[in-house]
N, CA, C and O atoms as a GROMACS GRO file, in nm:
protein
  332
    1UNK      N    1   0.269  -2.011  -1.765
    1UNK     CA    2   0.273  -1.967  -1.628
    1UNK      C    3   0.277  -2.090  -1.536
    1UNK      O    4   0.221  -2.200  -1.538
    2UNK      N    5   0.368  -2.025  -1.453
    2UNK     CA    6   0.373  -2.195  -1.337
    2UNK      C    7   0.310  -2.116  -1.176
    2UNK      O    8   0.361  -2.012  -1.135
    3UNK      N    9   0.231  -2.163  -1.126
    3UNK     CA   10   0.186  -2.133  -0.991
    3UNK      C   11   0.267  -2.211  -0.881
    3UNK      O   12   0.290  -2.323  -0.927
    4UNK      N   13   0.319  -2.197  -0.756
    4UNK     CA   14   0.352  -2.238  -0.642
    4UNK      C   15   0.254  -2.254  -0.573
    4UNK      O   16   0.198  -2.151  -0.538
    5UNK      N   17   0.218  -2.334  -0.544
    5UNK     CA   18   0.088  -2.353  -0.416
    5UNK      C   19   0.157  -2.298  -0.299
    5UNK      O   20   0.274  -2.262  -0.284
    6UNK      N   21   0.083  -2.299  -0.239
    6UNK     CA   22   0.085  -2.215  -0.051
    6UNK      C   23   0.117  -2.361   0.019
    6UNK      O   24   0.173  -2.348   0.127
    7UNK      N   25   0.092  -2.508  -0.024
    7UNK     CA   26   0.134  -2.563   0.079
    7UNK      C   27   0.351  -2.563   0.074
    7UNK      O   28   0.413  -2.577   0.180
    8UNK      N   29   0.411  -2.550  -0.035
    8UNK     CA   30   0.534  -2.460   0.015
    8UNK      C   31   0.513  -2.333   0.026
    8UNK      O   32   0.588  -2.303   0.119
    9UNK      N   33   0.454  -2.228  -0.013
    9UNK     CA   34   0.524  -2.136   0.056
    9UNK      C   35   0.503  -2.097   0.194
    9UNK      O   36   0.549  -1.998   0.251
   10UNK      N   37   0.421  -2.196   0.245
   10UNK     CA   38   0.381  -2.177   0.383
   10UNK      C   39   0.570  -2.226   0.475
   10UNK      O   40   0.632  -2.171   0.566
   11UNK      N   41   0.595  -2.327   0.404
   11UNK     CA   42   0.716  -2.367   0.486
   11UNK      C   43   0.851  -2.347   0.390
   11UNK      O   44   0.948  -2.421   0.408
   12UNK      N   45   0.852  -2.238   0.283
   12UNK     CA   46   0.986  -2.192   0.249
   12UNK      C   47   1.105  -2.107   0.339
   12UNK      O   48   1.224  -2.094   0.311
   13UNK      N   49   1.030  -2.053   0.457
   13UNK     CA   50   1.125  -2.038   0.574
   13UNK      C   51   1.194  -2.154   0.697
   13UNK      O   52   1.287  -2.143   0.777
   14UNK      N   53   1.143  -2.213   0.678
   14UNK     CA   54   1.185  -2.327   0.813
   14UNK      C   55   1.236  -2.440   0.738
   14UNK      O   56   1.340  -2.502   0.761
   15UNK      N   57   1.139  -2.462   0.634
   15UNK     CA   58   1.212  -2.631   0.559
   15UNK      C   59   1.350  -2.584   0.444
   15UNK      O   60   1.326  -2.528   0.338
   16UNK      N   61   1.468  -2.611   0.480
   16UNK     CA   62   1.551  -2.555   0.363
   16UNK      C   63   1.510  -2.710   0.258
   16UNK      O   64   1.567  -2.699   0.149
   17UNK      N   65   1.466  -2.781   0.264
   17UNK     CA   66   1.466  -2.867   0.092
   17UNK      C   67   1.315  -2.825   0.042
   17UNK      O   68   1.296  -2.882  -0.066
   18UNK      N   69   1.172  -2.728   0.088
   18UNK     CA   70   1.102  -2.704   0.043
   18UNK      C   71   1.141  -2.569  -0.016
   18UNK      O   72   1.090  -2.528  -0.121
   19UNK      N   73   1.235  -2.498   0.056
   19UNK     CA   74   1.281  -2.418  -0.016
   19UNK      C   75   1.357  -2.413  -0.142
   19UNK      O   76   1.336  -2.332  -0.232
   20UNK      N   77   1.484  -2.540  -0.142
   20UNK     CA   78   1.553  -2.512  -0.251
   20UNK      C   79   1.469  -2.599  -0.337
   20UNK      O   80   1.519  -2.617  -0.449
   21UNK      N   81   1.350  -2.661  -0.316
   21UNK     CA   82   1.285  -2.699  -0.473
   21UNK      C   83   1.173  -2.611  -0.550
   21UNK      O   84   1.107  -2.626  -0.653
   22UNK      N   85   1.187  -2.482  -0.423
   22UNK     CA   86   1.106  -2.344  -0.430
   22UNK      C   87   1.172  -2.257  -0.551
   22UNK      O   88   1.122  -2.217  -0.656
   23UNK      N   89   1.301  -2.244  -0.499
   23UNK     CA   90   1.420  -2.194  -0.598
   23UNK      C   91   1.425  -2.262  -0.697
   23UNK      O   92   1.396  -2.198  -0.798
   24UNK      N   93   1.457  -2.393  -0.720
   24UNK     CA   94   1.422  -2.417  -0.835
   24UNK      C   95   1.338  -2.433  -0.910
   24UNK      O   96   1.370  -2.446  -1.028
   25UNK      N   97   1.205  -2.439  -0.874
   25UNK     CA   98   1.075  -2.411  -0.988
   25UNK      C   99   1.098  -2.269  -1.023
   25UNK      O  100   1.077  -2.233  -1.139
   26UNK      N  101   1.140  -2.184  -0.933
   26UNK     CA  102   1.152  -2.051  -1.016
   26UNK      C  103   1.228  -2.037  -1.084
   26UNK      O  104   1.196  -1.976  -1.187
   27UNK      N  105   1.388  -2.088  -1.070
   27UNK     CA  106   1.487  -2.117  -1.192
   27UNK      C  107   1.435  -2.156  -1.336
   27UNK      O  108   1.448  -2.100  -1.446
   28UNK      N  109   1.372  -2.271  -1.296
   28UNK     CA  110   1.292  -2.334  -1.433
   28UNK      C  111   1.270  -2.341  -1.510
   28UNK      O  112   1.317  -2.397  -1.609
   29UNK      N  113   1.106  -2.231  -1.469
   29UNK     CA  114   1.025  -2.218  -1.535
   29UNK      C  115   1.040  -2.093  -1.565
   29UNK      O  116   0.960  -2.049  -1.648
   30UNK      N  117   1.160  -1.987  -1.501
   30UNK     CA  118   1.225  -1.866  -1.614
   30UNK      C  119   1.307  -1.947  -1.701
   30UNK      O  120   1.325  -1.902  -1.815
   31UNK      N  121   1.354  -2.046  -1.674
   31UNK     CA  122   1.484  -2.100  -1.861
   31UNK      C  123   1.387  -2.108  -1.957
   31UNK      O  124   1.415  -2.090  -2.076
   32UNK      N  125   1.230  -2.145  -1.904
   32UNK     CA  126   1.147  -2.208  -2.009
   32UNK      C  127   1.079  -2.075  -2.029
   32UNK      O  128   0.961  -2.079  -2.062
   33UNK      N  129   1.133  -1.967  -2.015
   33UNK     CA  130   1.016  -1.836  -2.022
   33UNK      C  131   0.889  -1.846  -1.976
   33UNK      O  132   0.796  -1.824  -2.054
   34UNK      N  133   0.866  -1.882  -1.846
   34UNK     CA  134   0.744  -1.867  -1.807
   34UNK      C  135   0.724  -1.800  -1.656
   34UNK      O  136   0.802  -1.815  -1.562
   35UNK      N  137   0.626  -1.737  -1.654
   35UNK     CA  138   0.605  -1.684  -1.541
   35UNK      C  139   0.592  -1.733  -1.413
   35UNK      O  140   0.519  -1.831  -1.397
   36UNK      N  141   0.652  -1.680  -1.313
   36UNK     CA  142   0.601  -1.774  -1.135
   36UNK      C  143   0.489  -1.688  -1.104
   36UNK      O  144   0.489  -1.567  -1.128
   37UNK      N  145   0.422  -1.731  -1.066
   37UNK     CA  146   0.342  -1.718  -0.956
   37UNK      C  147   0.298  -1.770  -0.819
   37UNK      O  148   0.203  -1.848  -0.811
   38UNK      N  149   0.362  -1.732  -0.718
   38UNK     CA  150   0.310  -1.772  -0.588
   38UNK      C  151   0.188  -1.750  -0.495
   38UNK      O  152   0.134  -1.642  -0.470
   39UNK      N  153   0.160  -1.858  -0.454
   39UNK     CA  154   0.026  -1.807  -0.419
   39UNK      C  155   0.007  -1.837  -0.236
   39UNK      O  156   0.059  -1.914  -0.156
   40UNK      N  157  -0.092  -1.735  -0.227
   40UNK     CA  158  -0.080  -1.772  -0.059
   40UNK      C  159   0.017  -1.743   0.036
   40UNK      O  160   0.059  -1.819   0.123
   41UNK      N  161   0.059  -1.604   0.010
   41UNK     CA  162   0.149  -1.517   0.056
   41UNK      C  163   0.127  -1.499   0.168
   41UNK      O  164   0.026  -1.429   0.167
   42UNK      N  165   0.161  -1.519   0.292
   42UNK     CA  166   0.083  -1.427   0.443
   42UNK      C  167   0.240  -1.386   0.561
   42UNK      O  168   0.230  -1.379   0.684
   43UNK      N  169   0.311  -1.375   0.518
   43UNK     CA  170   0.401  -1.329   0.580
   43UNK      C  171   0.514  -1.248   0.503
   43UNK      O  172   0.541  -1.268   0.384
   44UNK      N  173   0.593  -1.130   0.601
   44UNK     CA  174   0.686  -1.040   0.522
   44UNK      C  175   0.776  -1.126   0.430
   44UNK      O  176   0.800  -1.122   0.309
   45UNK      N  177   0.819  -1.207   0.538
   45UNK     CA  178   0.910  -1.322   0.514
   45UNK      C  179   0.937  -1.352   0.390
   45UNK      O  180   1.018  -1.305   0.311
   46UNK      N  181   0.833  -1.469   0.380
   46UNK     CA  182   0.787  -1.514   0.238
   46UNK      C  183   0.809  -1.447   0.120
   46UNK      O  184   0.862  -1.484   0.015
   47UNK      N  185   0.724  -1.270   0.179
   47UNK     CA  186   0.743  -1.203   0.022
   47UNK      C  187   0.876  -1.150   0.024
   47UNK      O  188   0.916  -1.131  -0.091
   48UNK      N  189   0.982  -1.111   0.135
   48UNK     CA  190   1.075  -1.119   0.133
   48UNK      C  191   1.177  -1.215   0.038
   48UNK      O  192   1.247  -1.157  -0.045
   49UNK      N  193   1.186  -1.392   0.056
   49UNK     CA  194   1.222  -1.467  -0.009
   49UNK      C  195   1.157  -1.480  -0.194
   49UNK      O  196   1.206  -1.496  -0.306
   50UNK      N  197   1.081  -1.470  -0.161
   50UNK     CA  198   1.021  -1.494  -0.324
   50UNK      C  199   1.062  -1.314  -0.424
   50UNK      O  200   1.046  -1.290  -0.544
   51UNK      N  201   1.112  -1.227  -0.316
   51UNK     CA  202   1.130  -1.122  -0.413
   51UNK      C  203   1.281  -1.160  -0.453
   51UNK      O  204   1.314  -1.161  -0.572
   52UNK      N  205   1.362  -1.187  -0.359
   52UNK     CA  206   1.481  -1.198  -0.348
   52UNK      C  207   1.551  -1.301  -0.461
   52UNK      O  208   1.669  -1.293  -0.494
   53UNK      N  209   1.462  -1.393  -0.512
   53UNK     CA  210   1.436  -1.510  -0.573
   53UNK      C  211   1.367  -1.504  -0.716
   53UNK      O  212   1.355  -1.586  -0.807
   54UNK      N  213   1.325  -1.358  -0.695
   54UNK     CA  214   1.260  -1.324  -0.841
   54UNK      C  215   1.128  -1.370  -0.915
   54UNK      O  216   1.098  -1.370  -1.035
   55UNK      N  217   1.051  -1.416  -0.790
   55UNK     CA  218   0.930  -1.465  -0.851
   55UNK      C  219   0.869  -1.352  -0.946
   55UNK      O  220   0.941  -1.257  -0.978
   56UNK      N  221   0.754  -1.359  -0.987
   56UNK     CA  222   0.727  -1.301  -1.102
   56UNK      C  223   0.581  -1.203  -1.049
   56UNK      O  224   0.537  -1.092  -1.081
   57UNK      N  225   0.541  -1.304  -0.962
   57UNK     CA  226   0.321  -1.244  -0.924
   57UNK      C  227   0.334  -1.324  -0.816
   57UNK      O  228   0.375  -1.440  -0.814
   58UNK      N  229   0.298  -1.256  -0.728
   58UNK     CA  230   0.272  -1.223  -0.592
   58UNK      C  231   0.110  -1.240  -0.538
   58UNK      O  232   0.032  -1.149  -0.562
   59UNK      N  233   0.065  -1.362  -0.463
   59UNK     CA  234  -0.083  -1.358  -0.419
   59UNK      C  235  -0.130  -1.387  -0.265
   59UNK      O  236  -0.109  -1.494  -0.209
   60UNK      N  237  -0.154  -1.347  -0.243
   60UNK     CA  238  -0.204  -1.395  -0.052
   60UNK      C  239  -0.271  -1.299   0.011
   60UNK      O  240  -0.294  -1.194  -0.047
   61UNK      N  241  -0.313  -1.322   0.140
   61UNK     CA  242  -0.381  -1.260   0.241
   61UNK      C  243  -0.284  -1.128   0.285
   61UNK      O  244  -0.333  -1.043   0.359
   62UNK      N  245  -0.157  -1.114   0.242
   62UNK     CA  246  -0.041  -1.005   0.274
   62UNK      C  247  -0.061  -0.924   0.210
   62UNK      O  248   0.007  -0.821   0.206
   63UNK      N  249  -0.163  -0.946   0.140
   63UNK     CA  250  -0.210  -0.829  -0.015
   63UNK      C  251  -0.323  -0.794   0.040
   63UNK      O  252  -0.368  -0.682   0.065
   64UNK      N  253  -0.364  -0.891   0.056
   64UNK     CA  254  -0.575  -0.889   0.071
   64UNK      C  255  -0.610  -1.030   0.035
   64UNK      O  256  -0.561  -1.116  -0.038
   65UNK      N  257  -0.728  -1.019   0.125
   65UNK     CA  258  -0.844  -1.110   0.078
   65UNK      C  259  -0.871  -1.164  -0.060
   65UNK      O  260  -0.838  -1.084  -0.147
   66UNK      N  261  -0.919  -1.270  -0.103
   66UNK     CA  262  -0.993  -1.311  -0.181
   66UNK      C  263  -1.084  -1.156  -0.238
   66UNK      O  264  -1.119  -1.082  -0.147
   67UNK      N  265  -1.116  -1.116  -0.370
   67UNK     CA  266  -1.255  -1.026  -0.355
   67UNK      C  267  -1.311  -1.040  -0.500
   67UNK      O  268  -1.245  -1.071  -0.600
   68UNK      N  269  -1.430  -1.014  -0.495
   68UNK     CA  270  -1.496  -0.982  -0.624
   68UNK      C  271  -1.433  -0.888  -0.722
   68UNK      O  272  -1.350  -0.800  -0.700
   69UNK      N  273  -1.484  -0.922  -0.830
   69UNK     CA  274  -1.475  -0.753  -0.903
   69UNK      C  275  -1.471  -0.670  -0.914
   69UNK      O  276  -1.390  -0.606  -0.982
   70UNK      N  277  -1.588  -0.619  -0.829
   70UNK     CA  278  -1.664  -0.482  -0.856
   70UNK      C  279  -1.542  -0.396  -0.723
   70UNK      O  280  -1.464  -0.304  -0.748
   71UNK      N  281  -1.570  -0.486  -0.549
   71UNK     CA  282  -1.441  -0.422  -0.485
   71UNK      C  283  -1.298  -0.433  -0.539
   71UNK      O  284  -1.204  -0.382  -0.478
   72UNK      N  285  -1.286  -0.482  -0.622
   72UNK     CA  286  -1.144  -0.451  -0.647
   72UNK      C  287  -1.080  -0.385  -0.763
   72UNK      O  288  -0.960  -0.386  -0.793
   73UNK      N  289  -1.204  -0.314  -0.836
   73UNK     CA  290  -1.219  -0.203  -0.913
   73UNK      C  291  -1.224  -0.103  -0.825
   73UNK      O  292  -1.137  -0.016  -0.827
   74UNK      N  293  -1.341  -0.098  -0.720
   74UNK     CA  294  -1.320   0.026  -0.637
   74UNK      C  295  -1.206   0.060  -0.602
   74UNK      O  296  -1.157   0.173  -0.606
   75UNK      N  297  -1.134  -0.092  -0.548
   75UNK     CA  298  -0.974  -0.044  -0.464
   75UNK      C  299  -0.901   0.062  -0.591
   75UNK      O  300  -0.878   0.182  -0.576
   76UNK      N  301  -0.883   0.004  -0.679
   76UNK     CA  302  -0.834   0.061  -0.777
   76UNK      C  303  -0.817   0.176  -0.840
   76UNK      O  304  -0.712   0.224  -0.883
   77UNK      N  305  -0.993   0.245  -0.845
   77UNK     CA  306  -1.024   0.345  -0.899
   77UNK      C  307  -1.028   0.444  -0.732
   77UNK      O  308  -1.049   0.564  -0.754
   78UNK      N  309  -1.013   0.414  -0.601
   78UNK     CA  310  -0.950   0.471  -0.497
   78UNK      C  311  -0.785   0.504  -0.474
   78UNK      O  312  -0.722   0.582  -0.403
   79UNK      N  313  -0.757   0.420  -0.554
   79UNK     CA  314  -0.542   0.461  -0.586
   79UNK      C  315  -0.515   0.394  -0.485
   79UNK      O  316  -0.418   0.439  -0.425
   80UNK      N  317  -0.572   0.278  -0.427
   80UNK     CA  318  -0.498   0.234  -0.369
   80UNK      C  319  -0.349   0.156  -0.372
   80UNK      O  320  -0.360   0.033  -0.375
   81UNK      N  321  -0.240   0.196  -0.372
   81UNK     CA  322  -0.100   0.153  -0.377
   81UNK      C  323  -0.089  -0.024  -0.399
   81UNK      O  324  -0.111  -0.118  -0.322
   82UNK      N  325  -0.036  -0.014  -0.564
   82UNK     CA  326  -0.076  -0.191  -0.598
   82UNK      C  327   0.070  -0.230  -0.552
   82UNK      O  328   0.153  -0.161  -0.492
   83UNK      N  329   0.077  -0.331  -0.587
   83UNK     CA  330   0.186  -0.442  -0.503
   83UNK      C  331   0.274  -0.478  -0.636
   83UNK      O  332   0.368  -0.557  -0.628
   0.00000   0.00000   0.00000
């Protein structure tokens, strides 16, 4: 699994060379069979580009908070609509 930090995906809309080295870690590290994960999601945008782009796992404040366990079993066992 390869993670993206949030300090690009904070600027994969405005910077096009943080972007296309965005695109290519996701190119990548699918030739090498491995999963993306981006992290630090907080705009449509973003999850816009990274769907479009095929990331793999999806993480940020556009989802939710940071949470424990136990609430995010509750969310769960409430049906709340996963991502």
């Amino acid at each position: 699994m390869i993670k993206i930090d949030r300090s690009f995906i904070r600027n994969i809309i405005a910077d096009s060379k943080t972007e296309a080295i965005t695109i290519a870690i996701i190119q990548m590290a699918h030739s090498l069979n491995l999963r993306v994960v981006a992290e630090g999601v907080e705009t449509q945008a973003e999850l816009d580009f990274l769907r479009k782009h095929k990331c793999d796992e999806i993480q940020g404040y556009l989802f939710s908070a940071p949470l424990p366990t136990s609430k995010f079993e509750q969310l769960l066992k409430e049906g709340k609509k996963s991502i």
